[in-house]
C-alpha positions as CSV (number, residue, x, y, z in Angstrom):
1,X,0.0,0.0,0.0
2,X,0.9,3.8,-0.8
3,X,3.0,4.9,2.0
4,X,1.4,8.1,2.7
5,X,-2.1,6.2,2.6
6,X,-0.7,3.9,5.5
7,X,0.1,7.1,7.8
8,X,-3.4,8.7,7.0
9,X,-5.2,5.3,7.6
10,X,-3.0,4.7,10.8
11,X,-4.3,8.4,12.0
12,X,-7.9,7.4,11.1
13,X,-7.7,4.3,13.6
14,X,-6.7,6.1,16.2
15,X,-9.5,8.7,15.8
16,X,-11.9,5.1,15.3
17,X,-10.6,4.0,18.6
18,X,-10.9,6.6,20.6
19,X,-14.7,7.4,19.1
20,X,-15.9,3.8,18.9
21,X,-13.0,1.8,21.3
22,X,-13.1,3.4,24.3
23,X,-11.3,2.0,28.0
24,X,-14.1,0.8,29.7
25,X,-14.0,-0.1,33.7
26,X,-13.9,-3.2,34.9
27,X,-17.0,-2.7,36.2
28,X,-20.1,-5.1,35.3
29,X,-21.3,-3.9,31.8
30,X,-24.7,-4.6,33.0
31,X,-24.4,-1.7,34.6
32,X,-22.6,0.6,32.1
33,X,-25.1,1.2,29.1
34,X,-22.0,3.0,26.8
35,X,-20.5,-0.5,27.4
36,X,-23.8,-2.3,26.3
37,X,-24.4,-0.1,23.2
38,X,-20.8,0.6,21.8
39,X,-19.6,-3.5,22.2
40,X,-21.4,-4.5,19.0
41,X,-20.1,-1.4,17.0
42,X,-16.3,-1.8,18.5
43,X,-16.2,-5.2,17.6
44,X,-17.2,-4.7,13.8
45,X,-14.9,-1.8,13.8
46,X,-12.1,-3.6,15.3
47,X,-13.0,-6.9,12.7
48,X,-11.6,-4.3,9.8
49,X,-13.0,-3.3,6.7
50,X,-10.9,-0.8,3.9
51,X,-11.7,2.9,5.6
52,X,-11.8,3.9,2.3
53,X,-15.1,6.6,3.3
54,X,-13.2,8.1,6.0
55,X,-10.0,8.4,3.8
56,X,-11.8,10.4,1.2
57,X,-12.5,12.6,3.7
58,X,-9.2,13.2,4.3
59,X,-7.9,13.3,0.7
60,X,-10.8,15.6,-0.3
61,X,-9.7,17.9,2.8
62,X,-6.0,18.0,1.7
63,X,-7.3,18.0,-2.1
64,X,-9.4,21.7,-0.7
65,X,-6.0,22.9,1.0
66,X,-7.0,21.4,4.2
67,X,-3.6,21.5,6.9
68,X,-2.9,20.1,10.0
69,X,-5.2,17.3,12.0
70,X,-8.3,18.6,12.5
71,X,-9.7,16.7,9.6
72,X,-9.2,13.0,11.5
73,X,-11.7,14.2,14.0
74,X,-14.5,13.8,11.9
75,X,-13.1,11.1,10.4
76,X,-15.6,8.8,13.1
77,X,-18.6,10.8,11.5
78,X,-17.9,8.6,8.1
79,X,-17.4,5.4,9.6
80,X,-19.6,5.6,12.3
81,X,-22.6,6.3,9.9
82,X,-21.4,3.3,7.3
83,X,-20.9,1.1,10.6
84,X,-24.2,1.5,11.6
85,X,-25.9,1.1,8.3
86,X,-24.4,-2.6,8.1
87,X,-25.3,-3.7,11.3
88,X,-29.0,-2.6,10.2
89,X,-28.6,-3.8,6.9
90,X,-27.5,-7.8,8.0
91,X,-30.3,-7.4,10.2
92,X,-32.5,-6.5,7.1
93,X,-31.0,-9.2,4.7
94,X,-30.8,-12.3,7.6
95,X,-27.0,-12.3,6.9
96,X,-25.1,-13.9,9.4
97,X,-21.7,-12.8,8.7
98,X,-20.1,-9.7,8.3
99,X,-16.5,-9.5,7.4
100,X,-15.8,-13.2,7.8
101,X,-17.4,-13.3,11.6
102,X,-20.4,-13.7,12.8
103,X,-22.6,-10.7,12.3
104,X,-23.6,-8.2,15.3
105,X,-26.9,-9.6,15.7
106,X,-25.7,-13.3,15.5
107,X,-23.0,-12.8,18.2
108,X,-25.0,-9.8,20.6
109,X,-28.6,-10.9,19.4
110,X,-31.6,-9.1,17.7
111,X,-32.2,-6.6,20.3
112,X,-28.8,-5.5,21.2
113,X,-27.6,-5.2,17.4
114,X,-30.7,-3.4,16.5
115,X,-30.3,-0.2,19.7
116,X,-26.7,-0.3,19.3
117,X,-26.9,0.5,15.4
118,X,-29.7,2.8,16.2
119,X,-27.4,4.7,18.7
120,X,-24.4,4.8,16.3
121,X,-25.9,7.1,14.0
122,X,-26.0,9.6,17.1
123,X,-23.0,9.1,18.4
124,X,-21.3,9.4,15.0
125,X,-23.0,12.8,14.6
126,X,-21.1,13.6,17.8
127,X,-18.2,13.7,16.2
128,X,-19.2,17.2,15.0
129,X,-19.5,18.5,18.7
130,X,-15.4,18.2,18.9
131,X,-15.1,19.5,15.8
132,X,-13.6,23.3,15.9
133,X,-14.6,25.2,12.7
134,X,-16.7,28.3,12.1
135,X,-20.9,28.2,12.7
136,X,-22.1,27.8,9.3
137,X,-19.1,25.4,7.9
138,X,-20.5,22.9,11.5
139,X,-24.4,23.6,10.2
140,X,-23.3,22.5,6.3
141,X,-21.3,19.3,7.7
142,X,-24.7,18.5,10.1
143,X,-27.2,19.1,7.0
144,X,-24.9,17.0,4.8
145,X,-25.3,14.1,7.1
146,X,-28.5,14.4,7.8
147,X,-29.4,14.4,4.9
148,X,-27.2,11.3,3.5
149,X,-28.5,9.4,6.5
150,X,-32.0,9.6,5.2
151,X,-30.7,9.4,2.2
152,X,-29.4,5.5,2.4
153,X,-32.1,4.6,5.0
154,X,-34.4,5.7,1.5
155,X,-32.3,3.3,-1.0
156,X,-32.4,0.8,2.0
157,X,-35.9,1.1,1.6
158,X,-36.7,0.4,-2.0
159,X,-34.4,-2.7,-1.7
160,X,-36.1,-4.2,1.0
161,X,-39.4,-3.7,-0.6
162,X,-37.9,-4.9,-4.2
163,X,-36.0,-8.3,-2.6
164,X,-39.4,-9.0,-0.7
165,X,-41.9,-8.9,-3.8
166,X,-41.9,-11.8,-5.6
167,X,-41.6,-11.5,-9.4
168,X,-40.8,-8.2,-9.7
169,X,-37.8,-6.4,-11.2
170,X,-37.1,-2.8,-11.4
171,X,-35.9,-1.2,-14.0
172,X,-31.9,-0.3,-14.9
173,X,-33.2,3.1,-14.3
174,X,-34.7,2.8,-10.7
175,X,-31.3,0.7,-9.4
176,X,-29.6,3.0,-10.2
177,X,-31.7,5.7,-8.2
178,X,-31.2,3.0,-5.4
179,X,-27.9,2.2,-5.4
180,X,-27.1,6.2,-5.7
181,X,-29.5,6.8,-2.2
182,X,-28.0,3.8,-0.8
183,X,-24.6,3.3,-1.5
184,X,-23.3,6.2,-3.6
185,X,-24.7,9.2,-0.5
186,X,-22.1,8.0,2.0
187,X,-19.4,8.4,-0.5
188,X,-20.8,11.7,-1.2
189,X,-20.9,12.5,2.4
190,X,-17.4,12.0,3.1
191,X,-16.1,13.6,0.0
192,X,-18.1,16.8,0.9
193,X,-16.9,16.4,4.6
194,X,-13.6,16.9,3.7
195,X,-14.1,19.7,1.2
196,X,-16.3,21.7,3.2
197,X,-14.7,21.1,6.4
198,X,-11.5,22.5,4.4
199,X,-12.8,25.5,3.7
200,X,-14.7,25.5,0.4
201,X,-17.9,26.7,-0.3
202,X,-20.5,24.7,-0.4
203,X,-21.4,24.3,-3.9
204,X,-17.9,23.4,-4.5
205,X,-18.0,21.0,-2.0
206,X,-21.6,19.7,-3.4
207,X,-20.3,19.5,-6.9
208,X,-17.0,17.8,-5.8
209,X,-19.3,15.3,-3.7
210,X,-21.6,14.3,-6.8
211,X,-18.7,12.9,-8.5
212,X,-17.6,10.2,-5.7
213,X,-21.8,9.6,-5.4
214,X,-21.2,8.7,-9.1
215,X,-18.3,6.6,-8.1
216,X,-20.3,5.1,-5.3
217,X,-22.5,3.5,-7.9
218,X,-20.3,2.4,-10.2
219,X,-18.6,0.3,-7.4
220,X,-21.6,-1.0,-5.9
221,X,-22.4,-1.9,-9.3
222,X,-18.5,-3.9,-9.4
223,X,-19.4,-5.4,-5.9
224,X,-23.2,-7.1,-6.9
225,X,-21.3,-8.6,-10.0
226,X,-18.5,-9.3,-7.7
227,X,-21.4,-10.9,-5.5
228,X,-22.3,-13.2,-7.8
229,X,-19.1,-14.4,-9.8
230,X,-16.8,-15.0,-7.3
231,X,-18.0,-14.0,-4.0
232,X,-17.5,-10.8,-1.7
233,X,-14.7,-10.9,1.2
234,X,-16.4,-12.4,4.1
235,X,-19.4,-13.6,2.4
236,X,-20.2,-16.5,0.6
237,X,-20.6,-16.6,-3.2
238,X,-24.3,-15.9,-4.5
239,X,-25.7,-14.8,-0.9
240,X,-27.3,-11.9,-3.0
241,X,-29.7,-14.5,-4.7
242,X,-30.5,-16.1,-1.3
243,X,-31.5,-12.6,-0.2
244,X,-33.6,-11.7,-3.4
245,X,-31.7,-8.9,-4.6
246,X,-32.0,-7.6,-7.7
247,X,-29.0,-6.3,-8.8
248,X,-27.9,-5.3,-11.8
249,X,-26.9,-8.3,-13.7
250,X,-30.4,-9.9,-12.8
251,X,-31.7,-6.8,-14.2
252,X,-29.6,-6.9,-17.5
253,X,-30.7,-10.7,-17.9
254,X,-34.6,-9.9,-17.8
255,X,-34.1,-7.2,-20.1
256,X,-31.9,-9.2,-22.6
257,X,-34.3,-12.3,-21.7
258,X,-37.7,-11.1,-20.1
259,X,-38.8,-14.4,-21.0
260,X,-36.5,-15.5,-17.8
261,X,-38.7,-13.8,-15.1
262,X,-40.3,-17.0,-13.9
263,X,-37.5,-18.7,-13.9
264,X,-35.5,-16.6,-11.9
265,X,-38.0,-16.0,-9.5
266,X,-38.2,-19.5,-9.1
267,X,-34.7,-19.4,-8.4
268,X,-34.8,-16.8,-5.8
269,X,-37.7,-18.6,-3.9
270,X,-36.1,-21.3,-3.6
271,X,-32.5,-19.7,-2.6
272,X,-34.7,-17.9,-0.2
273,X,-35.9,-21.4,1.2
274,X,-33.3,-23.1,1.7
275,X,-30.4,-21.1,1.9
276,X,-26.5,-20.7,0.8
277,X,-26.2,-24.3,-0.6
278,X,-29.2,-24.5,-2.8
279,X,-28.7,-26.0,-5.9
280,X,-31.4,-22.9,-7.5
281,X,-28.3,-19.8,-6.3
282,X,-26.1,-22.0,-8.6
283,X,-28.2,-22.2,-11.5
284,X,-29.3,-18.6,-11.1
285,X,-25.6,-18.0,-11.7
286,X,-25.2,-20.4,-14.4
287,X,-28.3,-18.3,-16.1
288,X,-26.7,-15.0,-15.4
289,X,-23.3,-16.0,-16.2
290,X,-24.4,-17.5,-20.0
291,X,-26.3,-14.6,-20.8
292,X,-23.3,-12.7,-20.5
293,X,-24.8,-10.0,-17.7
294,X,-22.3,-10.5,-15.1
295,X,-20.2,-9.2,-17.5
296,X,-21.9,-6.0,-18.9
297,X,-22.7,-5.0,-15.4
298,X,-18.8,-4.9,-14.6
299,X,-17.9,-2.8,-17.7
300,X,-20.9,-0.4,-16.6
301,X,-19.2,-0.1,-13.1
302,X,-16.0,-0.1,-14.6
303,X,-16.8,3.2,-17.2
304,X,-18.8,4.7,-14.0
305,X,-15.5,4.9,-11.9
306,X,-13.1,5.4,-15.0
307,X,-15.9,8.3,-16.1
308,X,-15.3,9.9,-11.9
309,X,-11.3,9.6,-13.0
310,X,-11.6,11.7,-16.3
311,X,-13.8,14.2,-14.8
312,X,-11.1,14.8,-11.9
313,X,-8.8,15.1,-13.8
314,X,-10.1,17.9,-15.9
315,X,-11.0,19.9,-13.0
316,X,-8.4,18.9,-10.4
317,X,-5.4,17.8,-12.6
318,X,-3.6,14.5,-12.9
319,X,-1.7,14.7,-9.6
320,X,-5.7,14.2,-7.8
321,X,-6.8,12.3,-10.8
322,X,-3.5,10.0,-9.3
323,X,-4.3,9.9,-5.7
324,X,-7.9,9.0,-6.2
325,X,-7.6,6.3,-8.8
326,X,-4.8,4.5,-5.7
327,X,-7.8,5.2,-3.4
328,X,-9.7,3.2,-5.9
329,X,-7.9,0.5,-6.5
330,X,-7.6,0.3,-2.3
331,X,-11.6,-0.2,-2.6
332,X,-10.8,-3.0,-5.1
333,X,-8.6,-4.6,-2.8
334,X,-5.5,-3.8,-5.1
């Protein structure tokens, strides 16, 4: 890894410790609620996961002109939001593991996952109380993530209701909308975080921000193909079929093969039935795979994130072109 990425991503785990891995007593945590709520949030913090949210911040701040530290304390705002929305979200999909362990509603239960995710997105947003910076820069950053937090709780919404309807698929049109409310406003959020919190006004930082939302989609778009061909890190091959989703390269299939619908839905119900090992999330992949829609949904991710590249480089320059397409290829796993 880029050297100077290791000393800003060693900087952001100290901020993540102190915000989300605090010394508790050795008191009874029965009795210590910050102990109760923050032990399923530090133990998906400390089980790893790229940082690349919170590093845009920070490459986005120095990008603006940004100096000195200040920036790393908001870096907690970033991942404390994106940490909350997964323990929601493998609540919402039945996953049972995150990152390779077991996922925080499998190890803590239902109940535990559910407040301490619920009192994440607060105590993220806290982050902004230690933050020293001028009245109306602090309102901007707290209207940003406000308004990214509803933001992906809206995309969250449409993907629930879409992987829970039997039989129906949405259009390439109205994923997209999805994937930008649910995956592509946290990427927005941090690269406005940094910009703003830099300095710049906001419509600089707004405009900056739409083209990592843009990015944002074109990797989601990489990770459901991902999903499906090989498997993401942590998670087993195909779980996206055994939760119903309806990604992208379900939704190029039915509209090179509409005459696939009931078959695929088949699929999916029976995924849904009987789990990981199904022989149906193997044929839905086999039927994905032939039709060659795995494969046009990673060249649309692929010109999404190449497109973000080109358009920072004509308004940045190559040296930030540079910089973001290594912080790319970190979100790749490169």
């Amino acid at each position: 890894m880029n050297d100077e990425f290791t000393q800003r991503l060693a900087k952001i785990e100290c901020a993540l410790h102190s915000a989300f891995l605090p010394d508790m007593p050795n008191a009874a945590s029965e009795l210590n609620p910050i102990a109760l709520l923050s032990a399923p949030c530090a133990s998906l913090v400390a089980g790893g996961g790229k940082r690349w949210r919170p590093l845009l911040a920070v490459l986005a701040y120095q990008l603006a002109g940004g100096s000195g530290e200040e920036i790393y304390t908001l870096t907690p705002l970033i991942e404390g939001i994106h940490t909350a929305s997964l323990i929601h979200d493998d609540i919402e999909d039945n996953s049972e593991l995150r990152r390779g362990q077991p996922a925080a509603h499998v190890a803590y239960g239902l109940d535990s996952a559910l407040n301490s995710g619920s009192w994440l997105y607060f105590q993220a947003l806290g982050s902004l109380e230690a933050y020293r910076a001028p009245a109306n820069v602090k309102l901007d950053l707290y209207a940003a993530a406000l308004t990214h937090i509803r933001a992906l709780h809206e995309g969250q919404a449409l993907d629930i209701h879409w992987h829970r309807t039997a039989g129906f698929f949405p259009s390439r049109k109205d994923y997209e909308r999805m994937i930008r409310l649910k995956t592509g406003a946290l990427a927005a959020l941090a690269a406005y975080t940094g910009m703003r919190a830099a300095g710049k006004a906001h419509e600089e930082s707004a405009a900056f921000a739409s083209l990592f939302e843009a990015a944002g989609v074109g990797f989601q778009i990489l990770d459901d193909a991902k999903n499906i061909s090989a498997g993401n890190a942590g998670k087993k091959r195909g779980d996206d079929i055994v939760e119903g989703k309806k990604s992208l390269p379900v939704i190029l299939h039915i509209e090179k093969h509409p005459e696939d619908a009931a078959a695929l839905t088949a699929y999916f119900e029976q995924a849904q039935r009987e789990g990981i090992e199904s022989p149906a999330v193997e044929k839905a992949i086999a039927l994905l795979s032939a039709s060659g829609s795995i494969a046009d949904a990673e060249t649309q991710g692929r010109g999404a994130v190449h497109s973000v590249l080109e358009r920072l480089d004509v308004r940045y320059g190559r040296t930030a072109k540079d910089m973001f397409e290594k912080l790319f290829n970190l979100m790749q796993g490169r």
